[in-house]
N, C-alpha and C positions, 0 to 999 in steps of 0.2 A: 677766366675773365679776359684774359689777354689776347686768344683766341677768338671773343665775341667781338673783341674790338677790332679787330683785323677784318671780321666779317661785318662790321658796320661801315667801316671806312671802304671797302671794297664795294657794298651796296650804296651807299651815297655818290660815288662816282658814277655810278651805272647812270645813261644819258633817261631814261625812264622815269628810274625814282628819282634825279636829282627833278625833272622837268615835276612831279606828285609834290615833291618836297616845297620849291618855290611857288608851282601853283596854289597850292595850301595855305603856305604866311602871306599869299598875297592878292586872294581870295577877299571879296566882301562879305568877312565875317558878319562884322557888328551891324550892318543892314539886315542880314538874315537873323540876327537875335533878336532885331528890335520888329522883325516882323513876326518874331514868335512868340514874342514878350507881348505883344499888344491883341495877342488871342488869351480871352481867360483862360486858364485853364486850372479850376482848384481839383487837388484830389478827389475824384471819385467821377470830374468833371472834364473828360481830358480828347471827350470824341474830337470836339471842332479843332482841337489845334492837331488832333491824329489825321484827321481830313488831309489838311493842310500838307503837313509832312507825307503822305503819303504821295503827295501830285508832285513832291518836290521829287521823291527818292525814282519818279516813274520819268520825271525830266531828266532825271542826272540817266537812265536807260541800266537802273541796276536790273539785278532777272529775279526772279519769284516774288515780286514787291506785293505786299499785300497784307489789308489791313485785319487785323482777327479781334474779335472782341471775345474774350476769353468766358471761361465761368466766372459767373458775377459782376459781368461787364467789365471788363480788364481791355482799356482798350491800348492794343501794341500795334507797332507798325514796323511789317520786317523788310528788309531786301536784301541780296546776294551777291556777290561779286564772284565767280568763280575763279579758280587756282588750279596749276599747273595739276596735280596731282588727287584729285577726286576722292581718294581711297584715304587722305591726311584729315586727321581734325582739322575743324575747322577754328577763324580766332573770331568770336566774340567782341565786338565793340558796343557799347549800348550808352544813352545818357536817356536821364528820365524828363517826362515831359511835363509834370503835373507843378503847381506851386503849391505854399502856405495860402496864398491870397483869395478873398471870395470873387464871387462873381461881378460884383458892384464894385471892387476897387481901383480907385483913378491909377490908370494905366501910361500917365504923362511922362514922357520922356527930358531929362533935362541933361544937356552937352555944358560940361564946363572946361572946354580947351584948357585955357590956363592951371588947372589941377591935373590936366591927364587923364579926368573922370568923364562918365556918363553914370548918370542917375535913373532908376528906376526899378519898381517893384518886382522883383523875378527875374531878372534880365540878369544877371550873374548864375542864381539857382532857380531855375539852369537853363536857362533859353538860352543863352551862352554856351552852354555844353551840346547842344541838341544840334545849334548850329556849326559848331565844332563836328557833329558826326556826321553832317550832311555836305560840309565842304569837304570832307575827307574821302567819303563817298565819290563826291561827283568830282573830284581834283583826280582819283583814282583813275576814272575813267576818261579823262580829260587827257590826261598823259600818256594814254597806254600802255599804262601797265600792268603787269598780270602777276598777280601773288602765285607762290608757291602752293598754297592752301585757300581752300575758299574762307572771304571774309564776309560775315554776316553783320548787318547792322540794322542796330532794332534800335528804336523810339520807346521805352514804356513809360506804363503808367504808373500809380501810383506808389511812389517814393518815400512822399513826404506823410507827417504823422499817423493816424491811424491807418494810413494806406496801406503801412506792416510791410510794404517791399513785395505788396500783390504783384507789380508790372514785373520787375524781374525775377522774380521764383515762377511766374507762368513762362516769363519768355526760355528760363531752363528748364524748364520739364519738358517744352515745348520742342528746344531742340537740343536735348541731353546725349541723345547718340550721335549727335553730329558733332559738336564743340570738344577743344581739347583746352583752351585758356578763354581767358574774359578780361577785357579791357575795359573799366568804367570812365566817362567823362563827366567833369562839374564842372561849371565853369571859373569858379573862384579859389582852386586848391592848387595848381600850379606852385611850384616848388616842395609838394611832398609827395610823395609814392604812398599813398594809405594800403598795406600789404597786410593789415591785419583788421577785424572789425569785431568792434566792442557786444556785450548783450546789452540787450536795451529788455526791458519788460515793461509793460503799459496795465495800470486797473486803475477800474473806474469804481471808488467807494463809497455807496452809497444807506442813508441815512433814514429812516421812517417810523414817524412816530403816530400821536393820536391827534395831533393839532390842535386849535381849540384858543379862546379868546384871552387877547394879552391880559385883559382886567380879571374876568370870569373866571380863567380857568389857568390863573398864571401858581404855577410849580408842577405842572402838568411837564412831561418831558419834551426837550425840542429839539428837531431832529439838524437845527444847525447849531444850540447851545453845545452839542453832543460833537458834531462835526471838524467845531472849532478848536475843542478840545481835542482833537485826536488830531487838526493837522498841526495844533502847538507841540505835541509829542511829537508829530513824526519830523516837525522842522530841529527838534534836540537831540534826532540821530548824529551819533557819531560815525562818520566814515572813515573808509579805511587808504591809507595812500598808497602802502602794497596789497593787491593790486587796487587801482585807482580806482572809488566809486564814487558817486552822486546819486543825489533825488532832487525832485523840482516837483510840487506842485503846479501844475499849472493852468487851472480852473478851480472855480469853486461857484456853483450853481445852486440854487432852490428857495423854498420859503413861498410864499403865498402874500401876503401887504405886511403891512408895517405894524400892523395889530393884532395878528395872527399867528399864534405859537408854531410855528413849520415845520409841518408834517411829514417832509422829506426835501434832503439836502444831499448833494455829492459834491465829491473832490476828482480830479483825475491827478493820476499820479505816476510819472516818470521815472525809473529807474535803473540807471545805467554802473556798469561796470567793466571791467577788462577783461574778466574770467566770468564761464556760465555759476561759478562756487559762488564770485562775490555775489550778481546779483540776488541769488538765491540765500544766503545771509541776508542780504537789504530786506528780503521779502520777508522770512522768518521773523524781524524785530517787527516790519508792519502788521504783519498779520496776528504779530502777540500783542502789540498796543490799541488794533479793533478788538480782541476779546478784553483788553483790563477796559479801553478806556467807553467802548459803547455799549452799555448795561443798563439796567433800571428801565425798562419800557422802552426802549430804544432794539430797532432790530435792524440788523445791517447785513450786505449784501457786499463782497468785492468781485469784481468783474474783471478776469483778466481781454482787455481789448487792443491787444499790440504785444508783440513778442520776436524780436530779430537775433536770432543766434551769433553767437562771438564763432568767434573761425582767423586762421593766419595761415602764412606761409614764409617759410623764411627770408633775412636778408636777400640770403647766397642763391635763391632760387634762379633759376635763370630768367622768369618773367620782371620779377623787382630788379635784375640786375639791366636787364637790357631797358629799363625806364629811365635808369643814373646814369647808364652810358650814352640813352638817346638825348639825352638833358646835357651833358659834357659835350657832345659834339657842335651843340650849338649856342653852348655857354649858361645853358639852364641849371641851377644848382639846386640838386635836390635835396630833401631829407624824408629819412620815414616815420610815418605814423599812422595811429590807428584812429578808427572812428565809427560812425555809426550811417555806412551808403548802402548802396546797392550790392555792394560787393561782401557785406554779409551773407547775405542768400547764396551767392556764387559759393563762396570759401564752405558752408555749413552742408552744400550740396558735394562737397568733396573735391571740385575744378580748381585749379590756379584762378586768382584774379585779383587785381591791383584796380584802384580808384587813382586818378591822374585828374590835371587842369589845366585850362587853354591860360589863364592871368591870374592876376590877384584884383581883392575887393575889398568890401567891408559891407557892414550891416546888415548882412542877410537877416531873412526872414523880416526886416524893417520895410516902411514904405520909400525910406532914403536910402534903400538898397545901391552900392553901388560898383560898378567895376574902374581897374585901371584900363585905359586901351593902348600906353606904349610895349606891355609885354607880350601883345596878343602876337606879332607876328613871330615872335621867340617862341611861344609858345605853342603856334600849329606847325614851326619846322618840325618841333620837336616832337609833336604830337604823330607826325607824320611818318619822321623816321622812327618811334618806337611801332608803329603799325607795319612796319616794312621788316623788323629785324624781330620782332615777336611772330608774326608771321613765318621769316623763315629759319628760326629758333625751334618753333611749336613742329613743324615738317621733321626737323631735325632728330626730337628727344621723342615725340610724341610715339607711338604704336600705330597702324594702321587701323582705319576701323575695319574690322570685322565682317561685315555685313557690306562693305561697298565691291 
């Protein structure tokens, strides 16, 4: 580590990356969030704001820019910066494009100078990170400077909920013999290095019965009398703290009027852990309390529709270190933790990769979504010089590819 510090401090003097470094924090970030934030873009719904990104990556004059709509309409948006050594992995940067929010949701922007906020639906996750990868990009080229290794920077898509991490598991398979590390961007995580990510498992459980009239045909089975009962059981799981799990409900759908015994009912259901063990325990208690608790004419169906693999790397690695060191050189204090981004896909796929943040926020996934804006310029130094010294870190430890 003492060693990587000496090569940070020697790289930030350099007149190039210092000139990347201040164009960065000093760059009209938050205008380009609020131009990206006021493109809908819900999961599964992500062309027009990839449009958009794309004319932007083709202004900043990166090279192989170009938009791919993947299988299953995956839409990604890549471009290239080349690096001194062709033959070196490449580094990975990527922030995802997609939000929770539908296509109908007020998009209003609200400035509260006196708190240090700006308000708005998705403008933190992660229109905030997206334009964090594009001022990095074009501050890049702005400066001239030239990495060691080519850096790639992709746009994807779907992220968030049942998008399952489709945008970056296509954008690595996509270019798996080219990358050697992976840099994730959010925009609301600033102050932690996420170097490990959780399982997640997602099923959709559902309920069907024979239906039939609340007067007429009432002791007849109902497929939400049945439903309720199974998600009262599954809300008196006990979890476990080592390693740490959760479940969340977080729908509960069906029935037919208000007089109608319901014929069919589901729940979708959440479940998160630290290790692929625990959430695999979580599932084994669900899947025994759908056989005690939905019987008697009741036939039920669990659907698994979401599944993100746990995956880490350590402290001491040298990508999570050069995140705390690029954080220390310009007063950013970090810490680690794990969670459920983009950078599951990367880690499950076997590559190094760490999730980073331009600020802090609060309420995500809310419509009072909101970011701070005094630690943005702290936040894209620092963003800047970890793309400068992972860059020439990854040159460093990396193997040559093979094939170049």
């Amino acid at each position: 580590m003492p060693i990587m510090q000496d090569i940070l401090r020697q790289l930030a003097a350099r007149p190039d990356v210092a000139a990347f470094v201040a164009g960065a924090a000093g760059a009209p970030i938050l205008e380009t969030a609020i131009a990206i934030q006021q493109i809908p873009a819900p999961t599964f719904h992500e062309d027009a704001r990839a449009d958009w990104i794309r004319s932007r990556m083709l202004e900043a004059g990166l090279s192989e820019v170009v938009h791919i709509v993947h299988e299953g309409d995956v839409y990604n948006v890549y471009g290239r910066i080349p690096g001194f050594a062709p033959d070196a992995p490449a580094l990975l940067v990527s922030a995802h494009t997609d939000t929770v929010f539908d296509a109908d949701t007020d998009l209003s922007i609200r400035h509260e100078p006196a708190q240090g906020r700006v308000y708005g639906p998705g403008l933190g996750d992660n229109s905030l990170g997206v334009a964090a990868l594009l001022t990095l990009a074009g501050q890049i080229q702005a400066a001239g400077y030239r990495p060691p290794c080519d850096l790639w920077f992709v746009a994807n898509a779907r992220e968030e909920g049942l998008g399952d991490l489709g945008g970056i598991k296509a954008a690595v398979a996509h270019l798996r013999d080219r990358i050697g590390a992976v840099i994730i961007l959010e925009g609301m995580t600033l102050g932690w290095v996420y170097n490990g990510g959780i399982a997640v498992r997602r099923h959709k459980i559902t309920c069907r019965g024979p239906g039939g009239h609340s007067w007429g045909s009432f002791g007849a089975p109902s497929a939400i009398h049945y439903l309720m009962k199974l998600g009262a059981r599954i809300a008196e799981i006990e979890t476990t703290v080592e390693p740490r799990s959760t479940f969340n409900i977080g729908i509960v759908e069906g029935g037919e009027t208000i007089n109608t015994i319901a014929p069919h009912a589901a729940l979708w259901l959440d479940l998160r852990s630290e290790t692929t063990e625990g959430v695999e325990a979580l599932e084994r208690q669900v899947f025994d309390l759908v056989e005690t608790v939905c019987t008697g004419g009741i036939e039920t169906a669990v659907e698994l529709v979401g599944s993100r693999p746990a995956g880490s790397i350590p402290r001491g690695h040298w990508l999570v270190q050069a995140a705390i060191l690029s954080g220390v050189q310009v007063g950013v204090v970090l810490d680690y933790s794990t969670g459920s981004t983009d950078a599951n896909a990367v880690l499950a796929a076997g590559l190094p990769g760490i999730c980073v943040g331009v600020t802090q926020g609060g309420n995500a996934h809310r419509p009072d979504e909101y970011i701070e804006t005094g630690p943005i310029d702290a936040g894209m130094r620092y963003l800047a010089l970890l793309v400068v010294l992972a860059a020439h870190q990854l040159v460093q430890t990396a193997p040559r590819r093979a094939e170049a």
